[in-house]
ZAMARGU-4260 file (C-alpha; in steps of 0.2 Angstrom, whole numbers, plus 5000, padded with zeros to 4 digits):
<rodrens>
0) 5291/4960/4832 | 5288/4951/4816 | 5294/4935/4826 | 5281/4935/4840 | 5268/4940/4826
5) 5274/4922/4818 | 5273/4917/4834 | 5255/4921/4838 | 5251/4914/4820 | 5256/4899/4824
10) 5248/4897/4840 | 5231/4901/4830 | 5235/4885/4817 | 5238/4877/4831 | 5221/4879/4838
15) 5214/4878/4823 | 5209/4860/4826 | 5198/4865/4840 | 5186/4875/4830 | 5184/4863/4818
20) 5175/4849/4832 | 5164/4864/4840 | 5151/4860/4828 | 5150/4843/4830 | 5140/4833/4843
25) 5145/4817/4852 | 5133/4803/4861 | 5139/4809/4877 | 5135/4828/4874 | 5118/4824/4868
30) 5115/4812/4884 | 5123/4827/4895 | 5110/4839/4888 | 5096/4824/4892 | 5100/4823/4911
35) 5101/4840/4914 | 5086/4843/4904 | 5078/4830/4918 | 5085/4836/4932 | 5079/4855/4927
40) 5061/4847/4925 | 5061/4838/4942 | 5069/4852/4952 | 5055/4862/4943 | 5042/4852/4948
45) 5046/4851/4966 | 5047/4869/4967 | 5029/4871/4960 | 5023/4856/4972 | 5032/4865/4987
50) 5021/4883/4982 | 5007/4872/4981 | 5008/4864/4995 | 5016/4880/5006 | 5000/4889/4999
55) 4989/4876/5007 | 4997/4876/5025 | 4997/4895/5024 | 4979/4895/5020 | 4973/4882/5034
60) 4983/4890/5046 | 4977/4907/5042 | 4959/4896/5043 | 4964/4889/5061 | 4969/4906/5069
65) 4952/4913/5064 | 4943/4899/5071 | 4952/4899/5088 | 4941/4911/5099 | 4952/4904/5116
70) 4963/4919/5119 | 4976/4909/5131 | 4976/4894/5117 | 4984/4906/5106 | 4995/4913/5117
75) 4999/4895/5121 | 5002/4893/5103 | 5014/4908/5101 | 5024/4901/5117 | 5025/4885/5111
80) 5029/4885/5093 | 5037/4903/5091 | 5047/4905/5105 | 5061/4894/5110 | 5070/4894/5128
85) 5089/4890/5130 | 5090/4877/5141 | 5107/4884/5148 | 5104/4903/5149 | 5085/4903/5152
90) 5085/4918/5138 | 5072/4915/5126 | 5071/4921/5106 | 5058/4920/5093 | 5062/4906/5080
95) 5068/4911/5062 | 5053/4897/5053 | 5042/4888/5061 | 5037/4870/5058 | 5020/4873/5053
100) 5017/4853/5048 | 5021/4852/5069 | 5009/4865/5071 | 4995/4860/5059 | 4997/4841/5067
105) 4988/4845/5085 | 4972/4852/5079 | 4973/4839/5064 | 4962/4828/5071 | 4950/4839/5075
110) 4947/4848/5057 | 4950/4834/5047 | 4936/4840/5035 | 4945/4855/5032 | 4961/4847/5032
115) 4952/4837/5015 | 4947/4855/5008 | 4964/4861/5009 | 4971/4845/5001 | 4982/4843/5017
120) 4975/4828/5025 | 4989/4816/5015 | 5003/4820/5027 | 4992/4812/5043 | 4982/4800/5034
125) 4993/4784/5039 | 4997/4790/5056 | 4981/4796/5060 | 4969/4778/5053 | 4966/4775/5069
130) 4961/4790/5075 | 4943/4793/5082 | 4933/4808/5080 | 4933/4813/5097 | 4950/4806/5102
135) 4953/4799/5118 | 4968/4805/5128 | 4977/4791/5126 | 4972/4790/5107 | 4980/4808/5107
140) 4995/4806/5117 | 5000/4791/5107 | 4994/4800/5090 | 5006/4817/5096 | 5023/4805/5096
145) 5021/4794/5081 | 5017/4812/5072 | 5035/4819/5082 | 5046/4804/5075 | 5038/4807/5058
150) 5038/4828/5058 | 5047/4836/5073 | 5060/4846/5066 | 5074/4844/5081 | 5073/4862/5087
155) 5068/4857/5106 | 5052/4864/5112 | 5048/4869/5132 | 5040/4857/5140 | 5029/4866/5151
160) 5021/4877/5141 | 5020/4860/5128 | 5010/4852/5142 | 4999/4869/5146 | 4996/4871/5126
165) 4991/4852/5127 | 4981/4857/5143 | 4971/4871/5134 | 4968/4862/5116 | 4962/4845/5125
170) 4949/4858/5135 | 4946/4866/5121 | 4942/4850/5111 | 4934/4842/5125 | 4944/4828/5128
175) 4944/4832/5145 | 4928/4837/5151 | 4935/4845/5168 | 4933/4866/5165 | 4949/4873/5161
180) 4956/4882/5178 | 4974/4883/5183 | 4971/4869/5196 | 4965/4856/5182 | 4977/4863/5169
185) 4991/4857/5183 | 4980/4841/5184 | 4982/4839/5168 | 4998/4843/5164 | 5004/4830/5176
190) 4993/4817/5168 | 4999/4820/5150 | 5019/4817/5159 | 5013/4801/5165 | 5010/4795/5146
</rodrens>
């Protein structure tokens, strides 16, 4: 016993030259302490600028749904946007997030003001600088794909009811000045393939 008491002893002495550098710092430590003092800083301003930012999409959206009075829009906007159809089983499921830049990017061009009030305009400016105040529909159609190369989030969307929604928001925008029943939504809706 009074040899493995040596023993353990010893191992202390031999450690003992370990607690003699913990109070020293080194170049490298102080450097260490830098970049992860950076990184922590960065990392904490993105978060804040995503709140931000998440806080103004929520508010304009929560804005656009009180200021859509078309009943079969919104509906149009729930099929399209929220619920996704497997194109091998037909089955169709509500998505887990939605891509509300995608959403938002439609009606853009038609509430740009309040796009500016909510601070929100900055992620169409460049694509939309050639955008008209009353679009044409081949301003929009070509407006719609330069915004789905630079936003879509790869989840695929169904097509018919993408052309009905674009259908029922170029009625409602008056793009097309044709009233909105089924046989000019099909009218439509075979226009908007063409381009």
């Amino acid at each position: 016993m009074v040899n493995e008491m040596s023993g353990i002893l010893g191992d202390i002495d031999t450690w003992e030259w370990v607690r003699k550098d913990t109070n020293k710092v080194t170049e490298q430590d102080v450097k260490r302490v830098q970049s992860d003092s950076a990184k922590a800083k960065k990392v904490q301003d993105e978060i804040k600028k995503n709140k931000w930012e998440n806080n103004n999409i929520a508010q304009f959206l929560s804005f656009l749904l009180k200021n859509i009075k078309n009943d079969e829009l919104m509906n149009s906007v729930y099929n399209t946007f929220f619920k996704v159809i497997d194109t091998r089983t037909k089955t169709s499921y509500l998505r887990k997030s939605t891509n509300n830049i995608m959403i938002i990017w439609f009606f853009a061009p038609f509430y740009k003001k309040e796009l500016n009030s909510y601070k929100l305009w900055w992620f169409f400016e460049e694509i939309t600088s050639n955008l008209s105040n009353k679009p044409s529909l081949t301003e929009y159609i070509y407006y719609i794909k330069q915004l789905s190369k630079k936003y879509h989030d790869k989840i695929p969307i169904n097509q018919d009811n993408l052309l009905k929604f674009l259908a029922l928001l170029m009625g409602e925008f008056w793009i097309i000045k044709d009233p909105l029943n089924e046989a000019n939504i099909e009218k439509i809706k075979k226009e908007l393939t063409k381009k």
